[in-house]
N, C-alpha and C positions, 0 to 999 in steps of 0.2 A: 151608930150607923157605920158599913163597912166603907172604909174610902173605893172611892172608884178606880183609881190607878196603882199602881205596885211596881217595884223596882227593882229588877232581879239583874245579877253582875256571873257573867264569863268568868272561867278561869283568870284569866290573863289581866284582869283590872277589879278585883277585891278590892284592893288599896283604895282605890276611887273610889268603887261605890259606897262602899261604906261614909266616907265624906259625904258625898251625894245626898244619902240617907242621913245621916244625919243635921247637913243644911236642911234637909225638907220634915224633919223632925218626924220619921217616919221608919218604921221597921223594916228589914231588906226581906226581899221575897227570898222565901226557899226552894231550891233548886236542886239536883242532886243528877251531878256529872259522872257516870261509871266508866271506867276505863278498863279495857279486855287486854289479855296479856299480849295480843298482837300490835299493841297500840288504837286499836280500833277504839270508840267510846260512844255511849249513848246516853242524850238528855232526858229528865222527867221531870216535871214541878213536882212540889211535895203539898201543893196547897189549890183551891181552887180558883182556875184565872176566867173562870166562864163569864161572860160577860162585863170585863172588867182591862182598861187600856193598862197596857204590860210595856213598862219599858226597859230595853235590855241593852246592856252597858257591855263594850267589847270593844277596844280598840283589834285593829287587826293587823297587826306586826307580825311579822314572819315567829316563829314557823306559821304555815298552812295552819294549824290546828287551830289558830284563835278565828281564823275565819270558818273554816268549819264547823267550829263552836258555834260560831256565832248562827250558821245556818240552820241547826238545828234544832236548836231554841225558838228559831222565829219557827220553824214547821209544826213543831212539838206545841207553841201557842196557839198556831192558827188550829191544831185539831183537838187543841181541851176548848176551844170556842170563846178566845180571848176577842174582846169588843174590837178594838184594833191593835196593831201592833207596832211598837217604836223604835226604831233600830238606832242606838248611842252610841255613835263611832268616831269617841272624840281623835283618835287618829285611822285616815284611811287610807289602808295598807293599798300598794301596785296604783296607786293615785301618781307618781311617775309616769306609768304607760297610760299617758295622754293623747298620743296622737300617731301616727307612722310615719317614724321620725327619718325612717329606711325602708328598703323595699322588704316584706316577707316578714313580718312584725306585727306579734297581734297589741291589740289596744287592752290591756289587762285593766286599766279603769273600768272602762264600759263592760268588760266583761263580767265584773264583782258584783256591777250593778244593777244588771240583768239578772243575777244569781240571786244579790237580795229579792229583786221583784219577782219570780217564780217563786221563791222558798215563800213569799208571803206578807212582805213587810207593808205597811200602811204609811209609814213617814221615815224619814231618817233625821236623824240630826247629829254633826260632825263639825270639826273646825279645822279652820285653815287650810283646804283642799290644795292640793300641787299648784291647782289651777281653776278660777272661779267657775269658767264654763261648764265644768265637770258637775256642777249640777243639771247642766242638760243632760247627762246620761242615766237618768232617774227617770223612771216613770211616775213620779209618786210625788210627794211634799218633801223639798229638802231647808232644813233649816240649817244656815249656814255661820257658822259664830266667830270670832273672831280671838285671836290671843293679844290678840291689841289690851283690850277691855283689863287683864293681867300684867302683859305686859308695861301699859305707856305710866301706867299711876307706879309703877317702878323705876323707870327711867327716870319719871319728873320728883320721886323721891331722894336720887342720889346729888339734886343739885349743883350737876357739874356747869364750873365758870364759864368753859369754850366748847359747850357741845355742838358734835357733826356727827350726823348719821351719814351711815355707809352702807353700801351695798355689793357682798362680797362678787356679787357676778350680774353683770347687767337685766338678765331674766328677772331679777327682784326691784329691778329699779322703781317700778309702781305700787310694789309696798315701801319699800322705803321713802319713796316721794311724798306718800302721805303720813308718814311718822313725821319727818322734815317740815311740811308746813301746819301739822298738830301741837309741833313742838316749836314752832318759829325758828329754826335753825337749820342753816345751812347742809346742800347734801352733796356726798363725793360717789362717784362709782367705782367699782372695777370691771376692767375688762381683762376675763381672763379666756385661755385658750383651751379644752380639753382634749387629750387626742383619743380617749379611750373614757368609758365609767367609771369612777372614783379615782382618778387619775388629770393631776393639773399640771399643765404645761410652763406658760409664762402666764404673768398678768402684770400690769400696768395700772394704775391710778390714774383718775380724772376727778384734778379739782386740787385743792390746797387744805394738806390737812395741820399746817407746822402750827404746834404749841397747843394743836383740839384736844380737847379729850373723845374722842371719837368711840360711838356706837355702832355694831357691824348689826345688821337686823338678817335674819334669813328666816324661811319655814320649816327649816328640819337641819339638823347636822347629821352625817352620816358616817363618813370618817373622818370627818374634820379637816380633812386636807388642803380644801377650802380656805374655810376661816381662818385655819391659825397662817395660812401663808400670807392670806390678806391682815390679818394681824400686826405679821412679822415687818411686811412689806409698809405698812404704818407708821412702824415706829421709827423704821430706818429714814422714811420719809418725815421724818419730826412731831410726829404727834405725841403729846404731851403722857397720856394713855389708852387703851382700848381694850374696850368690853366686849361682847357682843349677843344680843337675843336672839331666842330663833322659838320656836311655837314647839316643834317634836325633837324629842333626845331621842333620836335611832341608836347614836353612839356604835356603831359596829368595829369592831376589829379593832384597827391601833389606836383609833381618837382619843382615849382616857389618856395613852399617854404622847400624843401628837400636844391636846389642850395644855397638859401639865407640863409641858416642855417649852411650849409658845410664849410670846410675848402679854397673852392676853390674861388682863388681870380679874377676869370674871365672865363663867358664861352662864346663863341666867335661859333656864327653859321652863317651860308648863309640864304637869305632871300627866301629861295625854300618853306616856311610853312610861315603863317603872324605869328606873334608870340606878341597878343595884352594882356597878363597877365605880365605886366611888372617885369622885376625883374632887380634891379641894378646892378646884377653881369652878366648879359644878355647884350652882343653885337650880333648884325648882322651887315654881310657885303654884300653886293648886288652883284649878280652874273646879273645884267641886259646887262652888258658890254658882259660879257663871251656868253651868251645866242644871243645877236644881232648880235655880229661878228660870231658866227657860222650859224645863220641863211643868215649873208652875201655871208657868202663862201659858203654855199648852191646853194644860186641863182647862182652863180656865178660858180659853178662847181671847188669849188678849196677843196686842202686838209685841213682838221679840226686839224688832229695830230700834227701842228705846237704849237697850243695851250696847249698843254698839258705839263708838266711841270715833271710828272714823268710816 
């Protein structure tokens, strides 16, 4: 009998689905992406999705083109007469422009999300948003996952004697607050000052980090500028050592070598971005596991909040 669902993967996250497909011990849909010499491209399955729930895997990291991808897919489903359609955006791109932070400033969150829902999408499912609220810019079912689930059973693997979680900018303090009482240990912040985008001023510590071994948690590094100063600013400050998690490797521009320059003796992401500018201080752990079992319980009409860990 033919399964009811199929899993078909964007440009931009092969690597993934294919994990994906293989946790769910299942073949990956075929797809067949053409690209015109102008840069232009168009999507077609290669197989019949008629009646049949389609989930499509595409984080949406710059360029433009993986969202694009992505939008096309879902159109090209909704008119071969896919039963519904699931949009798998384990990172989601312009999830920054959250709000109007200044005058004359569009909301590119909300904007993406309007886009998925006219192209046609039926549910989405994504992890770790900028910003939890950000599911109210859906019209639709947002399942929302966590990298905790990846993350914490690795924290609590490395068995450090005086751990302290951190949090390299007080915006994070409520994720980090809940890794801190998961973990039964103490949490430190910082407060730092930006005067411009990827650009840090001064920052300060609150709290006592001498002799911790301290965890810096965030949901995306971007150019690191961040974390390794908060890092740097650790150590000088007496901490023993410092790691730090974060859910998306953006890594842009100088990060690979800001990280490999830092004090910090490991940074530890999900595989939601590829992340091919190797850096030795650079782990990933794969969230393919987390992502198939939620797409199982989908099909299967059960609840997802089992999974979740905080």
């Amino acid at each position: 009998m033919q399964q009811n669902f199929i899993v078909f993967s964007g440009t931009a996250t092969q690597y993934l689905t294919s994990r994906i497909c293989a946790s769910l011990d299942v073949p990956q849909g075929k797809i067949n992406i053409t690209k015109f010499a102008d840069g232009e491209f168009s999507v077609s399955y290669e197989e019949s999705i008629r009646g049949r729930d389609v989930f499509l895997v595409q984080s949406t990291f710059p360029p433009t083109d993986n969202l694009m991808e992505l939008l096309l897919m879902i159109d090209a489903a909704k008119r071969a007469s896919a039963r519904t359609i699931n949009a798998v955006i384990p990172y989601f791109g312009w999830a920054r422009q959250d709000r109007k932070d200044k005058p004359r400033v569009a909301i590119g969150a909300k904007l993406v999300a309007d886009m998925l829902s006219v192209a046609g999408v039926n549910r989405v499912i994504t992890m770790d948003l900028h910003a939890d609220q950000e599911q109210g810019f859906f019209n639709v079912p947002v399942d929302h996952l966590y990298a905790s689930s990846v993350l914490l059973p690795y924290v609590e693997s490395l068995h450090l004697e005086n751990l302290v979680i951190a949090t390299p900018d007080v915006g994070g303090s409520k994720r980090a607050s809940a890794y801190s009482k998961y973990l039964g240990c103490p949490l430190v912040l910082c407060n730092k000052v930006r005067p411009r985008p990827n650009e840090v001023g001064s920052m300060q510590i609150i709290g006592d980090v001498t002799n911790a071994d301290v965890v810096l948690v965030d949901d995306m590094v971007d150019t690191a500028g961040t974390i390794t100063k908060a890092a740097d600013l650790m150590m000088e400050s007496g901490a023993r050592s410092v790691r730090a998690i974060a859910s998306h490797c953006v890594m842009s521009g100088p990060a690979s070598d800001r990280v490999q320059a830092s004090q910090l003796s490991e940074l530890v992401f999900t595989d939601s971005i590829p992340y091919s500018n190797r850096c030795a201080k650079v782990k990933q752990l794969t969230i393919a596991d987390l992502i198939a079992e939620t797409i199982r319980r989908v099909e299967d009409n059960q609840s997802i909040s089992s999974q979740y860990l905080l």
